[in-house]
VEXDREN-2710 file (C-alpha; in Angstrom, 1 decimal):
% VEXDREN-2710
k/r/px/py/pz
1/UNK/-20.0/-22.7/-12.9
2/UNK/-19.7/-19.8/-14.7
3/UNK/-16.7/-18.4/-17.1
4/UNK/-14.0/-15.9/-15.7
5/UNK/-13.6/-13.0/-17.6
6/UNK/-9.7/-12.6/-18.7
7/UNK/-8.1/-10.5/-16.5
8/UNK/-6.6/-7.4/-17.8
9/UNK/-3.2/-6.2/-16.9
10/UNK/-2.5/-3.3/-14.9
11/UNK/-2.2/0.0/-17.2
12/UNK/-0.3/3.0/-16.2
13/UNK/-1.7/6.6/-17.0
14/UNK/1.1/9.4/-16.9
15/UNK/0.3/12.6/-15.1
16/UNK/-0.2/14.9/-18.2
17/UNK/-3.1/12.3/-19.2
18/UNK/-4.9/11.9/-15.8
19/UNK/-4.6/16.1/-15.5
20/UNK/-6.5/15.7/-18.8
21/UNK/-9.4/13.8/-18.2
22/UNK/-9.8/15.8/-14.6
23/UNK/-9.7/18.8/-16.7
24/UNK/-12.7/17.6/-18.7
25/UNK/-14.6/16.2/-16.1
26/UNK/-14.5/19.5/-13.7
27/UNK/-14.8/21.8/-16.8
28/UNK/-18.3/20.4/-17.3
29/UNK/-16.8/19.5/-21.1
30/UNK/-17.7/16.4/-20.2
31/UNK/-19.8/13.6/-17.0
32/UNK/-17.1/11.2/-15.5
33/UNK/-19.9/8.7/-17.0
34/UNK/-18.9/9.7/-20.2
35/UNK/-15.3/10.0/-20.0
36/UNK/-15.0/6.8/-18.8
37/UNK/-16.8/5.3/-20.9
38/UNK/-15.4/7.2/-24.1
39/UNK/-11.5/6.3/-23.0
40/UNK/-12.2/2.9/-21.5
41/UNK/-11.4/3.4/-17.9
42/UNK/-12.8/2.6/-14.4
43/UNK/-15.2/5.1/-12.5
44/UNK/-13.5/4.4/-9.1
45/UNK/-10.0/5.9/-11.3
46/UNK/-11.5/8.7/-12.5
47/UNK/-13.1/9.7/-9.4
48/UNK/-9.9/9.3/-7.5
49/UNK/-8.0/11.2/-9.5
50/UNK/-10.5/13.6/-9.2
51/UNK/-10.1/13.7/-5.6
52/UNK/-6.6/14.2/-5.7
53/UNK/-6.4/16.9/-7.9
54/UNK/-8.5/18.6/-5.2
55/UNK/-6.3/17.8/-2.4
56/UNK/-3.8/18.7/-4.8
57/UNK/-5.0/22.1/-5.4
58/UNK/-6.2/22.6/-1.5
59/UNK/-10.1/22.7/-2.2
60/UNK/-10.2/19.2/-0.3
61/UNK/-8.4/18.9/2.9
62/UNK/-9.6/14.9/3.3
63/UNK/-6.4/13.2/1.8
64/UNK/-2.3/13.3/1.5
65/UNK/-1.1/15.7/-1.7
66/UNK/0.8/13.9/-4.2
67/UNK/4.1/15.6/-2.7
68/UNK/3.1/13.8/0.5
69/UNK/2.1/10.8/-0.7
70/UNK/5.5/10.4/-2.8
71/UNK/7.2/11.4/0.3
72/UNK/6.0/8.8/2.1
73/UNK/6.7/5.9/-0.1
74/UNK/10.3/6.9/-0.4
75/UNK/10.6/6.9/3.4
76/UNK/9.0/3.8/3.5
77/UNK/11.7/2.0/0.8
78/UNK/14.3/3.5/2.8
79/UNK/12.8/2.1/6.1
80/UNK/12.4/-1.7/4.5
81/UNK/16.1/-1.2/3.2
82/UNK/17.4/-0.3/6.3
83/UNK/15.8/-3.3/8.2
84/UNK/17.2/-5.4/5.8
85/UNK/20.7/-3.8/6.1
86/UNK/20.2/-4.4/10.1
87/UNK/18.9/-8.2/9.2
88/UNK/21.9/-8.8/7.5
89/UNK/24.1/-6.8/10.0
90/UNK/22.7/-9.1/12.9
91/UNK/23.7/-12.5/11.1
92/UNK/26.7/-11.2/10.1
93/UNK/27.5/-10.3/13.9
94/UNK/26.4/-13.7/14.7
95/UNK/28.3/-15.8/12.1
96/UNK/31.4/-13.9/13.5
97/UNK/30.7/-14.2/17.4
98/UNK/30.4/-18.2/16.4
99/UNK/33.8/-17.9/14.2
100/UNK/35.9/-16.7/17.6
101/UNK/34.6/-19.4/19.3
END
């Protein structure tokens, strides 16, 4: 049975550093081989950062832009807290109808 590699924990790039390392990769400065090998990151990252920096910028039209993308994950929090205000609404109504009883 072979040995599991530690997992490593989740790290978080901000968007000044991802901009970066796009910059380099579309400048030709440097390969996304490289950069990701030279600051210790994953291909798939790179190359999905590169992607939406494209839809970003409107040279790709196959994606969500950032704007979008953050606009729907704050409709979607809302959305989960407003079913849980109706769960709670709904078992409050019931606790009460049984209360009059």
């Amino acid at each position: 049975m072979g040995k599991k590699r530690p997992q490593r924990s989740r790290r978080v790039f901000t968007p000044e550093f991802k901009a970066e390392i796009v910059g380099m990769c579309q400048c030709g400065e440097r390969s996304v081989p490289q950069v990701v090998h030279d600051f210790e990151l994953t291909d798939s990252a790179v190359r999905k950062w590169i992607k939406q920096a494209g839809i970003d910028a409107g040279t790709r039209t196959d994606g969500r832009t950032s704007g979008e993308l953050d606009e729907l994950a704050a409709l979607k929090a809302e959305n989960r807290r407003l079913r849980e205000d109706v769960e709670i609404l709904k078992r409050a109504t019931a606790f009460f109808a049984n209360e009059t009883r």
